[in-house]
C-alpha positions, 0 to 999 in steps of 0.5 A: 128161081120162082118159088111157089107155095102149095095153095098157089097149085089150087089158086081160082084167078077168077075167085082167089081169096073168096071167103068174107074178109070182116070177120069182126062185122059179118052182113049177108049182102055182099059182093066179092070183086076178086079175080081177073081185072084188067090193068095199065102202066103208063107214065104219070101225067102230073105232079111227079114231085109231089108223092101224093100226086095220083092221076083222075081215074075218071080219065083212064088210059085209052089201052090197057096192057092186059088182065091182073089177077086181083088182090095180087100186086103186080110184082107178085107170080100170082098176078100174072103181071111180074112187073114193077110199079115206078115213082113216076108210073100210075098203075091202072084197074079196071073191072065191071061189076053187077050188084049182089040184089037191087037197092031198096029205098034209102039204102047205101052202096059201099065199095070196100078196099082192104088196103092199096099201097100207097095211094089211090083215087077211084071212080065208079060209073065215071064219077069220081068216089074217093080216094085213100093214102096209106098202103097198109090199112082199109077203106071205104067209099060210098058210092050210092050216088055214082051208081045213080048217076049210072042210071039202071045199067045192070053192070057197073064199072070201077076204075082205081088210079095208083101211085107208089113211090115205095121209099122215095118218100116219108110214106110208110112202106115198111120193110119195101126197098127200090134196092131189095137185099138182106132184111129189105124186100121187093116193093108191093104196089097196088090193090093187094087185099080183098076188094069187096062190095056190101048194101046196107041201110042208111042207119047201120052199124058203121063201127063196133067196139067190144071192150071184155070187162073181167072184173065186171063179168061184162063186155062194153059194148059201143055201136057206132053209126054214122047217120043215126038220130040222136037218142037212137037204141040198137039191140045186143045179143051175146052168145055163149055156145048158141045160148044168150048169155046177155041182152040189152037194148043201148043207146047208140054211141054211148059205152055200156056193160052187157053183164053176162049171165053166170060165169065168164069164161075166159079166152087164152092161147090154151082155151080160145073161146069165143062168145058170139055177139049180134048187134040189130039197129033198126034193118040192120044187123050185123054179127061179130065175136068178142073173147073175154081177156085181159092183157097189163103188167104186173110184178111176179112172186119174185119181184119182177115185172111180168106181163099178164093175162086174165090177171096172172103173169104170163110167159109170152113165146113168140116168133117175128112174123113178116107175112110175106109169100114168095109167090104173092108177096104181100097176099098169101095164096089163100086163106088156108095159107094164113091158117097153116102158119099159125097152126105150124107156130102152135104146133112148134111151141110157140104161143105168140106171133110179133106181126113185124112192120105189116097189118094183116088182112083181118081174116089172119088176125081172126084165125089167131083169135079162133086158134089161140095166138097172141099178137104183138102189133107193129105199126108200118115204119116210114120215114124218109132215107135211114142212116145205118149208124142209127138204124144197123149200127146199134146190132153191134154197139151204139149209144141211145140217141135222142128221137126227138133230134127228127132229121137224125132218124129220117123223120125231118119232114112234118108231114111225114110224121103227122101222116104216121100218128094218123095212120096209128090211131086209124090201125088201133082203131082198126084192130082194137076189137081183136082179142088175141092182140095183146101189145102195141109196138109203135117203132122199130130199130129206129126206122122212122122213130121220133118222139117215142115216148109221147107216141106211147103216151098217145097209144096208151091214150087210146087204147089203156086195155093193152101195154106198149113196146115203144121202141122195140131193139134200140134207142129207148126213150124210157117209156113204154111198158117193156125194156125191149132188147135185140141181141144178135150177136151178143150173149143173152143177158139180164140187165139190172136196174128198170121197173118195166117188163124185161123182153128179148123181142127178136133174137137168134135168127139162125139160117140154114139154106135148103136147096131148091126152096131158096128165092135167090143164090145170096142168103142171108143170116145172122149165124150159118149153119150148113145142115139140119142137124148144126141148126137143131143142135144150135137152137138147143144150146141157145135156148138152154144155156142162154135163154132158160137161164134169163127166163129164171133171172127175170126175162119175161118175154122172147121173140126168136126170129123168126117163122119163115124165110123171107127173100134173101133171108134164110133164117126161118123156121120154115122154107118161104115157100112153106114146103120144108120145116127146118126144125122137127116140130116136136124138138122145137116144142120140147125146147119151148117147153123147157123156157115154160118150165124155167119161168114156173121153176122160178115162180115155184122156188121163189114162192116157197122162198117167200113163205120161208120168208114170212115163216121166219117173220112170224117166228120173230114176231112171236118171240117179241110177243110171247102172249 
């Protein structure tokens, strides 16, 4: 049956998704080229054995099959297409544009992407602007020149040319399958974020880091620009409640502590507090937002490893979040629909979000910022074909295999492997500003996993402010910040005998089938229950004889799977088309809360135990010493 979400009944095609997609770098001249483009799929006309291959979208089809409601994929309802995009297929767009105000002298057009599965070429104005590799991240493209090229036509026309081999290849695809079923998904192709247009000077703020210092009561501040002159100052303002809290004129491309006046209030799930921060280099200015936290690992009162924030440990809840919609697949409906999720996870107790195998547009990642979510990060897996004694056999019982054995794990091609390194150092670079993201997984069950522990090295490398899950569920290498378990079908249990923290990263998965709000007849779970009431009454036993008691034994973090359903899967706590939430929000709280309460019952116990501990010493010392 076709599902549809609530936002879909107020969809505009000709304006979906209007709101600025860069929350983290807001200017005012823009152009959002959302809405009704018209699209073709015709067969590729070179290099079908080469997964790179796109064809030249400065020769587009001479008929096109009719209009896509873009950033929709064509497999998606809220389309209009609902068809599927073939290896040996090009997916065209064509659409025709004005700018938002004409181009001063010197000034730059940029068009930008926010991420095209899998690959694609552009053309404006006929000539050829770029291209870009890697369905699940942003780019941008100067197209200056072609409009020049245009002359003074006040409309403009963009072409983008796509291929998608989904998984006959080593390109990242995350969870997309040509065979969909079970924890696999119908594949994604195409344009499925925002597609938008911005002017800016030549000199601009192309990049900006914002790196909380807590210790030093400052943010480090790090504007970036492409074409500046050396030795070039740019202007930074942070703002606390529309009052400057710091201002300081630095040099452009060099790290430099903004010290904030009096004192630094910090940002956390409970208190989400946002300073605002605008940079000016020369006529450009641009504004963005930084929270004041501090994420690493640490060692609680009883001696276990705990992961902190803003330098205390910290009991991160979480649920796995897949970011799928049954009617727009990749792309909720609208931005409500990003925000209704992660208000109905605060609302269930929940006080992280596991953003499984997918990037979100940054306008999700500003709404976790804004409402006070912490986000675990995974990277997008790739690789070439899974074997399930790697992958699906270590659920039951399987031993830990060595990732640097590459063929084993999918991952034999060379060039497969260096495209995911670059695609993880472009996602950290990319997200590194958002200051709920608290952790980075850059694998996951194996799929596409090889040399984990050198990965972690090199995310720690670039980006020190965060810890690492570098192998989350099997297969550990020894590295990383977290021992990362999946338990299924297994009681939960401590194990002994590792210095890093200890986290249950997905678990549960307990399915309950609610008619007319499923995507097929076959659902899947990993344990079935027939009403609300076996669910409800299952996720209280799970919790609190398994999971409360790990919690006092030393488990520092959990991740239950997961928010909603997906597909087939029907383990959400939520229908998939958002419309019934399968567990009272106040029972699921009260559950959470009773795991909180754990963690500060043993803190508390083993706190006063060390006292008792240190009286007794004293006690001891003094009888050594009676003077």
């Amino acid at each position: 049956m076709t599902l549809l979400t609530p936002w879909a009944e107020t969809l505009d095609p000709d304006a979906p998704l209007p709101e600025y997609p860069r929350p983290q770098l807001v200017r005012p001249d823009w152009l959002n080229l959302n809405g009704r483009w018209d699209y073709a799929i015709a067969p590729l006309r070179r290099g079908a054995d080469d997964p790179l291959a796109v064809d030249d979208p400065a020769a587009p089809p001479a008929a096109w099959d009719g209009r896509i409601v873009v950033p929709f994929s064509p497999e998606t309802t809220l389309s209009g297409v609902g068809r599927t995009l073939r290896a040996d297929q090009t997916l065209w767009y064509r659409r025709s544009f004005a700018l938002p105000r004409a181009p001063r002298d010197g000034e730059r057009v940029v068009l930008h992407f926010g991420a095209v599965d899998q690959s694609c070429r552009v053309a404006v104005d006929g000539v050829e602007v770029g291209g870009h590799t890697g369905g699940y991240l942003p780019f941008a493209l100067d197209v200056t020149a072609a409009l020049a090229a245009g002359g003074q036509a006040r409309e403009h026309e963009v072409i983008v040319a796509v291929r998608d081999v989904t998984d006959a290849s080593w390109l990242s695809r995350g969870k997309q399958t040509s065979r969909p079923g079970g924890i696999w998904y119908t594949p994604q192709s195409g344009i499925w974020q925002t597609v938008w247009l911005e002017i800016l000077p030549r000199v601009a703020v192309d990049r900006l880091v914002l790196t909380p210092d807590l210790d030093g009561g400052a943010v480090v501040v790090t504007v970036h620009s492409d074409h500046a002159a050396a030795g070039e100052t740019a202007r930074v303002d942070v703002l606390e409640d529309g009052r400057v809290a710091a201002s300081t004129d630095l040099d452009v491309g060099v790290p430099t502590a903004v010290v904030l006046d009096g004192a630094v209030r910090t940002w956390s799930p409970d208190d989400p507090f946002l300073y605002d921060v605008r940079v000016t280099l020369g006529d450009d200015r641009v504004e963005s937002y930084v929270g004041m936290r501090s994420f690493g690992v640490g060692v609680d009162e009883r001696g276990f490893p705990r992961l902190l924030l803003n330098g205390e440990p910290h009991l991160p809840v979480g649920l796995l979040d897949q970011g799928y919609w049954p009617d727009g697949g990749y792309t909720a409906a609208s931005d409500a629909a990003l925000e209704y999720d992660i208000r109905l996870a605060k609302r269930l107790g929940f006080t992280m979000l596991r953003k499984h195998i997918k990037v979100e547009p940054l306008r999700w990642y500003h709404h976790c910022d804004r409402l006070g979510m912490l986000v675990w990060q995974d990277a997008v897996s790739g690789g070439t074909t899974y074997n399930p004694l790697v992958v699906s056999a270590p659920a039951i019982a399987s031993p830990t295999l060595d990732d640097r054995r590459h063929a084993r794990f999918g991952r034999a091609d060379e060039a497969g492997r260096d495209a995911f390194e670059r695609e993880l150092h472009d996602m950290i670079t990319h997200l590194r500003n958002v200051p709920s993201l608290s952790l980075w997984v850059p694998f996951n069950e194996g799929w596409g996993q090889f040399d984990a522990a050198r990965i972690a090295g090199i995310v720690r490398d670039l980006d020190p402010t965060r810890p690492v899950d570098h192998a989350s569920g099997w297969h550990d290498q020894g590295a990383g910040d977290l021992r990362s378990l999946h338990i299924y079908f297994r009681p939960v249990k401590v194990p002994r005998g590792d210095a890093r923290v200890l986290a249950l990263t997905e678990y549960g998965g307990y399915s309950l089938a609610v008619p007319q709000h499923t995507w097929s007849p076959t659902t899947f779970g990993y344990k079935k229950y027939r009403s609300r009431d076996q669910l409800v009454a299952a996720l209280e036993r799970l919790h609190d004889r398994e999971i409360a008691p790990a919690i006092a034994r030393g488990l520092a973090a959990t991740v239950y799977t997961q928010l909603a359903d997906v597909e087939e899967e029907v383990n959400g706590l939520v229908t998939y088309d958002r419309r019934f939430v399968k567990v009272p929000e106040d029972v699921m709280r009260a559950i959470n809360d009773r795991l909180r309460d754990a963690s500060s019952r043993a803190s508390l116990s083993a706190s006063a135990s060390s006292q008792r501990s240190l009286s007794e010493r004293r006690r001891d010392d003094a009888r050594k010493d009676p003077a």
